[in-house]
C-alpha positions as a Markdown table, in Angstrom:
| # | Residue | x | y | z |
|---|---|---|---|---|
| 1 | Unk | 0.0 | 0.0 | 0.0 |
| 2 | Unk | 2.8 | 2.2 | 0.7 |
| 3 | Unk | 4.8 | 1.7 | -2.3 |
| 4 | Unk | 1.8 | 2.1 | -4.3 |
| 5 | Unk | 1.1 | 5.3 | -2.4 |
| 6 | Unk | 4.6 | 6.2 | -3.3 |
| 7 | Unk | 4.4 | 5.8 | -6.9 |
| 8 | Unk | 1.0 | 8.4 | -6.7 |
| 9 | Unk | 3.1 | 10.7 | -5.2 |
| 10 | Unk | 5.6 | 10.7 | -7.4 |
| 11 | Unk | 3.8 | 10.8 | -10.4 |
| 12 | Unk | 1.4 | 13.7 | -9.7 |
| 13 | Unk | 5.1 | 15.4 | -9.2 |
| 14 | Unk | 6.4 | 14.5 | -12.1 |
| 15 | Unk | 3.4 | 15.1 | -14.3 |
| 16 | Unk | 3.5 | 18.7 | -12.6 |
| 17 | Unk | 7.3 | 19.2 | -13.4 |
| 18 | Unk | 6.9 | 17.4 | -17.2 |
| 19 | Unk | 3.7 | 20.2 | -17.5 |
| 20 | Unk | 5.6 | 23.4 | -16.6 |
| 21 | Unk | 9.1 | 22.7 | -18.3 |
| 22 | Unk | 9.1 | 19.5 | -20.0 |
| 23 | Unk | 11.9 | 18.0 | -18.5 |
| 24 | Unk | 12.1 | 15.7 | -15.4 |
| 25 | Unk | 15.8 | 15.1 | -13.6 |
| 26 | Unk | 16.7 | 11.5 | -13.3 |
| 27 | Unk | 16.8 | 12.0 | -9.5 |
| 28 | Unk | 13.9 | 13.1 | -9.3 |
| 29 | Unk | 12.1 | 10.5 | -11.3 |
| 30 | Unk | 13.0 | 7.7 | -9.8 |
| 31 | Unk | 14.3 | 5.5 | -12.3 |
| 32 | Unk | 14.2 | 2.2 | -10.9 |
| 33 | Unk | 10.0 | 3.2 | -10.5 |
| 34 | Unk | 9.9 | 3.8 | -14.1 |
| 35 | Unk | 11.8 | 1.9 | -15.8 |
| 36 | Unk | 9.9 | 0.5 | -18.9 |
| 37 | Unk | 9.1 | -2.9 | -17.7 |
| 38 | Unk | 6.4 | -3.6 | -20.7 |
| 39 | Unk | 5.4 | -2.2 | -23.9 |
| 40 | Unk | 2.4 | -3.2 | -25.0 |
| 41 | Unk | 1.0 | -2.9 | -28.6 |
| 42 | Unk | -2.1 | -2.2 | -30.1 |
| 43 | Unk | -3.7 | -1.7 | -33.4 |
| 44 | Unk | -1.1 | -3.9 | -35.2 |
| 45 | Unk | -2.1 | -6.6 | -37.2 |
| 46 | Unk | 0.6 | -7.4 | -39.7 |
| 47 | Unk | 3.5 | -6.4 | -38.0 |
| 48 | Unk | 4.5 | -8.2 | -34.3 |
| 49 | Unk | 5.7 | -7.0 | -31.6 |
| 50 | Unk | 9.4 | -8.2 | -31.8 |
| 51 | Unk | 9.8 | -5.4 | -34.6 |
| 52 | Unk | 8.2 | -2.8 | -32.8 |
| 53 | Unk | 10.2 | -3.4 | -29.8 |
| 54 | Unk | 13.4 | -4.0 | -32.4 |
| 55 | Unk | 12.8 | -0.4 | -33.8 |
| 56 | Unk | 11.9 | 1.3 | -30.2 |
| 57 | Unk | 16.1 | 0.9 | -29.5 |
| 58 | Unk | 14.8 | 1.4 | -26.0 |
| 59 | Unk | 18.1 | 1.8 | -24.0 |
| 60 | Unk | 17.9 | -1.3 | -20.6 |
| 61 | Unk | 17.8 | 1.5 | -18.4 |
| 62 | Unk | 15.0 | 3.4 | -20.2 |
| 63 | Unk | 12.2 | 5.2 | -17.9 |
| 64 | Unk | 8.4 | 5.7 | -19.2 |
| 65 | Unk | 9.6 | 9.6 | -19.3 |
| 66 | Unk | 11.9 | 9.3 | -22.3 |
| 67 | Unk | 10.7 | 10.8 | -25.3 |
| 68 | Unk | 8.2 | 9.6 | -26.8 |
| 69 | Unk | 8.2 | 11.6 | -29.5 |
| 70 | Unk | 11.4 | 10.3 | -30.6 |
| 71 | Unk | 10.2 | 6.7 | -29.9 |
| 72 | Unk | 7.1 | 6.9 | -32.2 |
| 73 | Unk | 9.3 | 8.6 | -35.2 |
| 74 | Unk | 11.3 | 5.0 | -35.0 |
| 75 | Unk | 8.9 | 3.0 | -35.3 |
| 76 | Unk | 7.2 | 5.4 | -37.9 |
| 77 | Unk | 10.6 | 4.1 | -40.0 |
| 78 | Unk | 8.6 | 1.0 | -41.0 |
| 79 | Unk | 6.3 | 1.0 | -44.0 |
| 80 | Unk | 3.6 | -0.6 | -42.5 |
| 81 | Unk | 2.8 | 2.2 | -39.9 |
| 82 | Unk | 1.1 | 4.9 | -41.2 |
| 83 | Unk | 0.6 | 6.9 | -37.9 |
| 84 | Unk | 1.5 | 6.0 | -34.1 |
| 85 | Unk | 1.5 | 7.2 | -30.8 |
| 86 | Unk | 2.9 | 6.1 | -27.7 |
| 87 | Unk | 1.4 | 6.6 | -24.1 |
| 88 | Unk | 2.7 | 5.9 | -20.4 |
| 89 | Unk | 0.9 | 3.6 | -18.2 |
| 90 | Unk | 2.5 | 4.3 | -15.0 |
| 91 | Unk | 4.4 | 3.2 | -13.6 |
| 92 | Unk | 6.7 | 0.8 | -16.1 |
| 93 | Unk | 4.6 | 0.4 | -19.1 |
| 94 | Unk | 4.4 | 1.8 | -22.4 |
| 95 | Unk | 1.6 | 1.8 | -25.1 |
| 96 | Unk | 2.2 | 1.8 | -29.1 |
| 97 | Unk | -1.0 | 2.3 | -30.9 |
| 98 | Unk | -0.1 | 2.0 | -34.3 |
| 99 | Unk | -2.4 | 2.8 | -37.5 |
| 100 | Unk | -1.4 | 0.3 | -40.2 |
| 101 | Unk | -1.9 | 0.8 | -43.8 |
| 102 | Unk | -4.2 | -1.3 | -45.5 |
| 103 | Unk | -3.6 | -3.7 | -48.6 |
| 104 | Unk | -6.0 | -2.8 | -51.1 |
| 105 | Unk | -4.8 | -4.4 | -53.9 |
| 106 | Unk | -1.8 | -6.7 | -55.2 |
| 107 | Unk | 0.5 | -4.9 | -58.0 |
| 108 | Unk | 3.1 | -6.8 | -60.3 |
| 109 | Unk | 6.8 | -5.5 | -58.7 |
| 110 | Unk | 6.9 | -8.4 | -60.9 |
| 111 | Unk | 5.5 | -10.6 | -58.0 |
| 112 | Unk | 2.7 | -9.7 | -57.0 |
| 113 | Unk | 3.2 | -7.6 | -54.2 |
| 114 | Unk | 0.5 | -5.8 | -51.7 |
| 115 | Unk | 0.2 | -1.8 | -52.2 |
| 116 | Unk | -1.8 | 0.8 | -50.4 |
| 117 | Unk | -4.1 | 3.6 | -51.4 |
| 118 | Unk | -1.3 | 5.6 | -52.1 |
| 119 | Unk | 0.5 | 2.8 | -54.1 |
| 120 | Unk | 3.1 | 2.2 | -51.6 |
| 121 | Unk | 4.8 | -1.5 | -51.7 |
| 122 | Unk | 4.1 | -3.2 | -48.0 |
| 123 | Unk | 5.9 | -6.5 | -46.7 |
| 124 | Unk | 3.1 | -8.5 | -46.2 |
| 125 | Unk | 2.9 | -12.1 | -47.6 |
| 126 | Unk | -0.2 | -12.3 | -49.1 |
| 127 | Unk | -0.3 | -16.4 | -49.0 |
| 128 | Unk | 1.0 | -15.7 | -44.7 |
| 129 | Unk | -2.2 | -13.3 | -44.1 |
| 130 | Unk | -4.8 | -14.4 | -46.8 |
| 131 | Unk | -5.1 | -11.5 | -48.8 |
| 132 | Unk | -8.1 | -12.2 | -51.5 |
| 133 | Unk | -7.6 | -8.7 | -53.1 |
| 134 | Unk | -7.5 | -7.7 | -56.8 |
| 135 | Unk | -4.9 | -7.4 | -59.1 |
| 136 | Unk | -4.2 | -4.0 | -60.6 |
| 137 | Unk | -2.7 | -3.5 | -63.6 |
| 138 | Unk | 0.6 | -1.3 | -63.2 |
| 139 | Unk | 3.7 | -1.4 | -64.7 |
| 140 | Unk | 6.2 | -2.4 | -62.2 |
| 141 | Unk | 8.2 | 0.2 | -60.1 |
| 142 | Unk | 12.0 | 1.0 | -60.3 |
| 143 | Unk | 13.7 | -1.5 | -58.7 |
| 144 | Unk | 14.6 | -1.0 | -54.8 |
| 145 | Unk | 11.5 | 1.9 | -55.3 |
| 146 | Unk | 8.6 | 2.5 | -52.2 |
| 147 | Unk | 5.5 | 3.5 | -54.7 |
| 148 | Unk | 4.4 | 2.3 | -57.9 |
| 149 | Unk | 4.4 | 4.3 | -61.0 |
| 150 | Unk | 2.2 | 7.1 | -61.0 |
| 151 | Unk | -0.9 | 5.3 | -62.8 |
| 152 | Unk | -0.3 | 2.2 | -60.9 |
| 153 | Unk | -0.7 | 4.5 | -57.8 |
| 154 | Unk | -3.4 | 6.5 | -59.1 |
| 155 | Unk | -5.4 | 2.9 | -59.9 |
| 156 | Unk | -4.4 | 1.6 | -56.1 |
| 157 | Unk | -6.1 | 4.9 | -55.1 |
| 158 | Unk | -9.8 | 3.8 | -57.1 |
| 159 | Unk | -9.1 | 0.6 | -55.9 |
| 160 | Unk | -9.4 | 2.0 | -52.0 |
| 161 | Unk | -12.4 | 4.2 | -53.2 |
| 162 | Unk | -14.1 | 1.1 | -54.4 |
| 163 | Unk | -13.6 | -0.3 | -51.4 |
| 164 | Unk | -15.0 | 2.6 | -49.2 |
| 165 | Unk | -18.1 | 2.9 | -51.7 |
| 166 | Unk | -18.5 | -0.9 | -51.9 |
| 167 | Unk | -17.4 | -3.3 | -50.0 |
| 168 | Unk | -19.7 | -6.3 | -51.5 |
| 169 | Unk | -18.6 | -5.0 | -55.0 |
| 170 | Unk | -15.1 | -5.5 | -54.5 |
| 171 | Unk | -15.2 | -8.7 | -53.0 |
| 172 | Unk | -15.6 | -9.9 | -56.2 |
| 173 | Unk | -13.5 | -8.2 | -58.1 |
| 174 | Unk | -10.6 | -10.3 | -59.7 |
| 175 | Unk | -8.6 | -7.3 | -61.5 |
| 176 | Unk | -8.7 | -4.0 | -62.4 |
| 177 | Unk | -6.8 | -1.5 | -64.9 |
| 178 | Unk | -6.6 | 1.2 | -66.9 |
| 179 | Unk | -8.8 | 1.3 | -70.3 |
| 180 | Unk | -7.5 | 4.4 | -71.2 |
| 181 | Unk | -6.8 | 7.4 | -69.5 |
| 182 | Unk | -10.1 | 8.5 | -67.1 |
| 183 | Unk | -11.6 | 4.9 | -67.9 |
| 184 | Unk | -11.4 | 1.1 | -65.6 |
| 185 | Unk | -11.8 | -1.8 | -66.4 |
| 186 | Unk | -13.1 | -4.1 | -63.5 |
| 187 | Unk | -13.7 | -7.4 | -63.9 |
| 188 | Unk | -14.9 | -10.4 | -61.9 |
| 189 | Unk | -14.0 | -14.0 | -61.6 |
| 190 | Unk | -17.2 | -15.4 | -60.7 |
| 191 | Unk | -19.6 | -14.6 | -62.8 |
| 192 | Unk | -17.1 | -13.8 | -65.4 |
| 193 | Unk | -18.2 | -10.1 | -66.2 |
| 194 | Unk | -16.3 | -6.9 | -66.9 |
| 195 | Unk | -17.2 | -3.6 | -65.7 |
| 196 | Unk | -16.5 | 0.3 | -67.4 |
| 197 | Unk | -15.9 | 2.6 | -64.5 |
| 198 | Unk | -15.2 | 6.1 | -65.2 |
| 199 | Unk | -12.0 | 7.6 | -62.9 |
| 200 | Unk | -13.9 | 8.7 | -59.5 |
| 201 | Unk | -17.5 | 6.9 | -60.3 |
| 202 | Unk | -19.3 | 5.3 | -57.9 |
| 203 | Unk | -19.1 | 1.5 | -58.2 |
| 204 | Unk | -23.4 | 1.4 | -58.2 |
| 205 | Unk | -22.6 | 3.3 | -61.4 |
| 206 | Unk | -21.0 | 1.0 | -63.3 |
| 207 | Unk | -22.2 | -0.7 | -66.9 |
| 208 | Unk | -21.6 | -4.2 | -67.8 |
């Protein structure tokens, strides 16, 4: 009761000192208290914990009052996060919530290779995860390159629309590419049909 008592105190004084100058003295923070003794991670579903921890580089004497700024710009580093944030659970734990991109589609790189909205190649096995996503048509990218050519990206980007404006729709779309410049073709696998889609349509739109 009295070490947990202890730890109250502290903390209301440190959040006090972090509030008026941002920085707490090691003395004063007790480092043994807060040493990070678990970090938790949420919102990830494709990448695991080991790599999060990996690119943390948390130091073994590391207290929750480091920077987490700093922290979440690391683990930004890997193209699977698109936005994170890390929060302190006093006393010795720290939180990762991390906002994965999505696989919306699978491009040729020339293996075919999961891509965001915004085009951008993610290491995801699609056999590992069981991706059933269409295949885009998109010439493949520079080699050692993060994004796809600009019409492969623009075509991941409709891709993601479809998905927001239609979920059922997609599901049973095999492929999609580019007629000709503001024109898609969609097509499914079962029943074999193909699909015009104007650039931007909604899928509800779209003529057989």
């Amino acid at each position: 009761m009295r070490s947990q008592l202890r730890i109250v105190l502290i903390t209301l004084v440190l959040a006090g000192a972090w509030a008026v100058g941002g920085k707490i003295s090691g003395v004063v923070a007790d480092m043994e208290t807060f040493r990070v003794r678990e970090v938790e991670v949420v919102g990830a579903n494709f990448i695991d914990q080991g790599a999060v921890l990996e690119l943390l580089k948390l130091e073994s004497d590391a207290t929750v009052w480091g920077d987490t700024r700093e922290w979440a710009q690391r683990v930004q580093a890997h193209p699977m996060v698109q936005t994170v944030r890390i929060k302190r659970r006093i006393p010795g734990t720290l939180v990762v919530d991390v906002r994965e991109r999505v696989p919306v589609a699978l491009a040729p790189t020339p293996t075919l290779e999961p891509v965001d909205a915004e085009g951008q190649r993610l290491p995801v096995d699609p056999a590992e995860h069981a991706l059933d996503l269409p295949v885009i048509g998109s010439d493949a990218p520079v080699p050692g390159a993060r994004y796809l050519p600009a019409r492969g990206r623009q075509l991941a980007g409709e891709v993601a629309r479809l998905m927001e404006a239609d979920t059922a729709f997609l599901q049973r779309v095999s492929e999609v590419w580019w007629v000709d410049r503001d024109c898609l073709r969609v097509r499914w696998s079962q029943p074999r049909v193909d699909f015009l889609l104007a650039s931007d349509t909604p899928a509800s739109a779209a003529t057989a």
